[in-house]
C-alpha positions in Angstrom: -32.4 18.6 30.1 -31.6 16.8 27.0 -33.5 13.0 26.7 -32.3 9.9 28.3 -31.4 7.8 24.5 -33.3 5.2 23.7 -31.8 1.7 24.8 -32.2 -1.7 23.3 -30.7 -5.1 23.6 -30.1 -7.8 20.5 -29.4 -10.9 21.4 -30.3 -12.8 18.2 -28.3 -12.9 14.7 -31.6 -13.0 12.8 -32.1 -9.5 14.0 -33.0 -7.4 10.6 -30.6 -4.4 12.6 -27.7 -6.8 13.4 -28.1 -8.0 8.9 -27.7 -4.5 8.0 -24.8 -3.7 10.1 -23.2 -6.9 9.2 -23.9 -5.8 5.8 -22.0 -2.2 6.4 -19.0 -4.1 8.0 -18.4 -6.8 5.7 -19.8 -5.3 2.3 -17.5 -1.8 1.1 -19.9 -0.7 -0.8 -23.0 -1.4 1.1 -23.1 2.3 2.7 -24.2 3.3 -0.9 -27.2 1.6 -0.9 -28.5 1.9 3.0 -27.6 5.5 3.2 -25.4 5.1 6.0 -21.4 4.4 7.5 -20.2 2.2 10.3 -17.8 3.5 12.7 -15.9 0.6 14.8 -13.9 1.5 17.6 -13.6 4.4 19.8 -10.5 6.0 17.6 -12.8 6.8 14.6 -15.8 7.5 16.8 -13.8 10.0 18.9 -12.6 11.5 15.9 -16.1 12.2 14.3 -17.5 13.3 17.6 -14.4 15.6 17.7 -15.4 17.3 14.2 -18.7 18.1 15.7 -20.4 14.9 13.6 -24.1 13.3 15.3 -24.5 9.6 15.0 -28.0 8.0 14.6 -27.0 5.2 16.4 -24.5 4.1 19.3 -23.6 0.5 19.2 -21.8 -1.1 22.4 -21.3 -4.8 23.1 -22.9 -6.1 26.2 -19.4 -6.3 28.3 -18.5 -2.9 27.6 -21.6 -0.9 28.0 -21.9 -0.7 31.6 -18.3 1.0 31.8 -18.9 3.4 28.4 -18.2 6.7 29.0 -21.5 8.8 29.0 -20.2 11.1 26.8 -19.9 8.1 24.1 -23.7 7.1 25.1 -24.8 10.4 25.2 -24.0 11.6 21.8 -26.4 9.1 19.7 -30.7 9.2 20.7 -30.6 5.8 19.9 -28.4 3.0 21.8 -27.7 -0.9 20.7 -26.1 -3.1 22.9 -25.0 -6.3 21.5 -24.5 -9.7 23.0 -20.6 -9.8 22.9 -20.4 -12.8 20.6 -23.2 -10.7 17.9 -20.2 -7.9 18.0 -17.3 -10.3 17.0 -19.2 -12.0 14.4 -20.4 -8.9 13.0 -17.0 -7.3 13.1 -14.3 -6.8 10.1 -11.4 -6.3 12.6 -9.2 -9.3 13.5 -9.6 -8.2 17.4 -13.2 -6.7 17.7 -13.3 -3.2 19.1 -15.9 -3.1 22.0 -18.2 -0.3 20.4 -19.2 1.8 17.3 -21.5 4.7 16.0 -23.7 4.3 12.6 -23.5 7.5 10.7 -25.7 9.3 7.9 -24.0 9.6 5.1 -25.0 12.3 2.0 -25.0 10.3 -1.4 -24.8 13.6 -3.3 -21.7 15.7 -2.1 -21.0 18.3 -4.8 -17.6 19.7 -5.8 -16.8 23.0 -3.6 -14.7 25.6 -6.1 -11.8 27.1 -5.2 -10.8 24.6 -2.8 -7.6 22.9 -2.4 -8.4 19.4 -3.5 -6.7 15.8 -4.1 -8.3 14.2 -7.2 -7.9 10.0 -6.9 -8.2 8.9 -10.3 -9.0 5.2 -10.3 -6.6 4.7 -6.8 -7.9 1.0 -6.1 -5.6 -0.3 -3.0 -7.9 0.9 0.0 -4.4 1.7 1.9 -3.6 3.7 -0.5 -6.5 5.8 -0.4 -7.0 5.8 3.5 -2.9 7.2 3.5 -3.6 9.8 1.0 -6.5 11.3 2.8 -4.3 11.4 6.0 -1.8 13.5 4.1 -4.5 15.8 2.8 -6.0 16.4 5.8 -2.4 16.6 7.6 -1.2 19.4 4.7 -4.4 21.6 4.6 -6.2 20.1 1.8 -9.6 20.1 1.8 -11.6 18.5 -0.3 -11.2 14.9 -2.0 -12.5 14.2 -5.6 -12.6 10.5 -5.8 -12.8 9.7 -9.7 -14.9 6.3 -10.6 -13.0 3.4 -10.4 -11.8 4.7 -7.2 -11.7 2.6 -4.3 -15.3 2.9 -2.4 -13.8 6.1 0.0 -16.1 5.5 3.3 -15.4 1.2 3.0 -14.0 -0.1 6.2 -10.6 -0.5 5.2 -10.2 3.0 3.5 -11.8 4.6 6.9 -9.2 2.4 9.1 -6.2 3.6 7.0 -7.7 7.5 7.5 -7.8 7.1 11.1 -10.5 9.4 11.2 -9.1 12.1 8.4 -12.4 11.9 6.5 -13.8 13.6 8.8 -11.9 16.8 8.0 -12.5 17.0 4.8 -15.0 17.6 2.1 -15.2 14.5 0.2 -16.9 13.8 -3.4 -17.1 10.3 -4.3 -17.9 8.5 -7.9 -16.9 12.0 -9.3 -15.9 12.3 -13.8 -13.4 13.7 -15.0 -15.7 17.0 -16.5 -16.3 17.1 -12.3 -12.8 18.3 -12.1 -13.0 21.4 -14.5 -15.6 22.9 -12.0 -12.6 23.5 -9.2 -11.6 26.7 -11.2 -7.9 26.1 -9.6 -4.7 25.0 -11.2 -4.6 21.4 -11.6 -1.1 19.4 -11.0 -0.4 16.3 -12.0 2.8 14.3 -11.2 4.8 11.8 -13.8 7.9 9.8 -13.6 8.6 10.8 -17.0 8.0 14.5 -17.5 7.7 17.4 -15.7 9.2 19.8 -13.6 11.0 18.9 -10.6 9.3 19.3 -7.2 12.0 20.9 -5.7 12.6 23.5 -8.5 9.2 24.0 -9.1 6.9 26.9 -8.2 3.6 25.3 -7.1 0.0 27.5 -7.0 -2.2 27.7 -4.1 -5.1 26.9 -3.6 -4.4 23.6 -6.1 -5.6 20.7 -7.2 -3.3 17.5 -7.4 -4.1 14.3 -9.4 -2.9 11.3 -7.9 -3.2 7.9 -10.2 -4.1 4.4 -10.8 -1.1 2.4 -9.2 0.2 1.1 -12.7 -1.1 3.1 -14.7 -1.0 5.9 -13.3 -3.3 9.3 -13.9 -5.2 8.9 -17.0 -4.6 10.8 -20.2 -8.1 13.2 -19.8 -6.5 14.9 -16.7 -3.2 14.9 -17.9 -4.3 16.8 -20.7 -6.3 19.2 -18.3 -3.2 20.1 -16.2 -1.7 23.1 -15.8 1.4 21.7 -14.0 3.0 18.6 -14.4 5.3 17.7 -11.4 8.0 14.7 -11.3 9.7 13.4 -8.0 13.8 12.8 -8.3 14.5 9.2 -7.3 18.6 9.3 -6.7 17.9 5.9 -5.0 17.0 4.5 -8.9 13.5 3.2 -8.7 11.4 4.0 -11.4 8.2 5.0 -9.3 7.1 5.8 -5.4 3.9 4.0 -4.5 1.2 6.6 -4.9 0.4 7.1 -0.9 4.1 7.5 -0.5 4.5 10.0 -3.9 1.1 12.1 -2.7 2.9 12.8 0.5 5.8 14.3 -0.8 3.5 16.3 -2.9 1.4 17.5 -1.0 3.9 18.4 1.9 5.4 20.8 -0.7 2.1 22.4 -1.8 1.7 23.4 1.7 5.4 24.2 2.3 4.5 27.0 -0.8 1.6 28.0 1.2 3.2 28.9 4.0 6.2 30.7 2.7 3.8 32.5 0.5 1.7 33.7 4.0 5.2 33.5 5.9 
């Protein structure tokens, strides 16, 4: 039989556990530095627990633990409860969610070859990101290459707007553009100036597609790297998608590709 976890209650804010979580929630970059992610609310901890993921530490406020489901407790050696006010002042979320895990995180993920990938090159708007990684994971890509100047891919915001996608996927973070030759798969870029049509066009698979700063768009190092470039037809008039909206359109018809090429 598997040991009882460890239990312990916090009732003070001066508690040097209570600063660094407060720290993980309020700071998006703070994970870099303590080694670790904060989870908040049972959607995203389901979904880690669901992709076989082991928190360090299960954190439930005071009214909620005594109804937890066991398999929540049970999953973490190590269990915080939290006077309910403590949880709502530590929280980022507008209403609190009653409970959340504290994961490892690994500082020093490495590019994976020959994996279909989503480069971010210098995507800032944390929605953006978080919708981008849904479509990845939703459209069989696995890996994310997050180019510096990215926005910080495990923050709280980005991990809300995944809704737990990060958990499917191999993800690289503060990665340089030389990172990117290492995938040894075709890398396609889109532009609202040039390119192939994505309806006309013949994409590879396995690939790698580059999605870019909002205004900007991808830089001029990948664009010069790329072995497809890919534009979107806008009848409608406008001159450019927003990137979350234009990476789902692209990488719906990677897979599309895909699976008539299995079919």
């Amino acid at each position: 039989m598997a040991p009882r976890p460890q239990v312990t209650e916090i009732h003070s804010r001066d508690n040097a556990f209570v600063k660094e979580l407060r720290r993980l929630s309020q700071d998006s970059t703070a994970y870099r530095k303590q080694g670790h992610i904060w989870l908040e609310g049972d959607h995203l901890c389901r979904a880690a627990l669901a992709r076989g993921l082991v928190p360090k530490i299960a954190v439930f406020s005071e009214s909620f633990w005594p109804q937890a489901p066991a398999e929540w407790a049970q999953a973490a050696s190590k269990i915080i409860v939290l006077a309910d006010g403590l949880f709502a002042e530590i929280s980022s979320l507008e209403s609190p969610a009653r409970m959340g895990y504290v994961m490892g995180w690994d500082a020093i993920a490495q590019v994976k070859p020959g994996v279909a990938t989503v480069v971010l090159d210098r995507v800032q708007d944390a929605g953006n990101v978080g919708s981008i990684l849904r479509s990845a994971a939703a459209f069989g890509f696995g890996q994310i290459v997050a180019l510096k100047g990215t926005a910080a891919i495990w923050s709280q915001k980005v991990l809300r707007a995944g809704m737990g996608a990060h958990f499917g996927l191999h993800m690289v973070e503060a990665a340089a553009v030389e990172d990117v030759q290492t995938l040894q798969i075709p890398l396609v870029v889109t532009s609202s100036h040039q390119g192939t049509l994505i309806h006309e066009a013949s994409l590879p698979w396995p690939c790698a597609w580059a999605m870019g700063h909002e205004g900007q768009g991808v830089g001029e190092a990948l664009m010069q790297m790329a072995e497809h470039r890919i534009s979107i037809a806008q009848p409608g008039g406008e001159e450019s998608l927003n990137v979350a909206a234009a990476a789902a359109i692209c990488l719906h018809a990677s897979s599309v590709s895909m699976l008539r090429a299995h079919g």
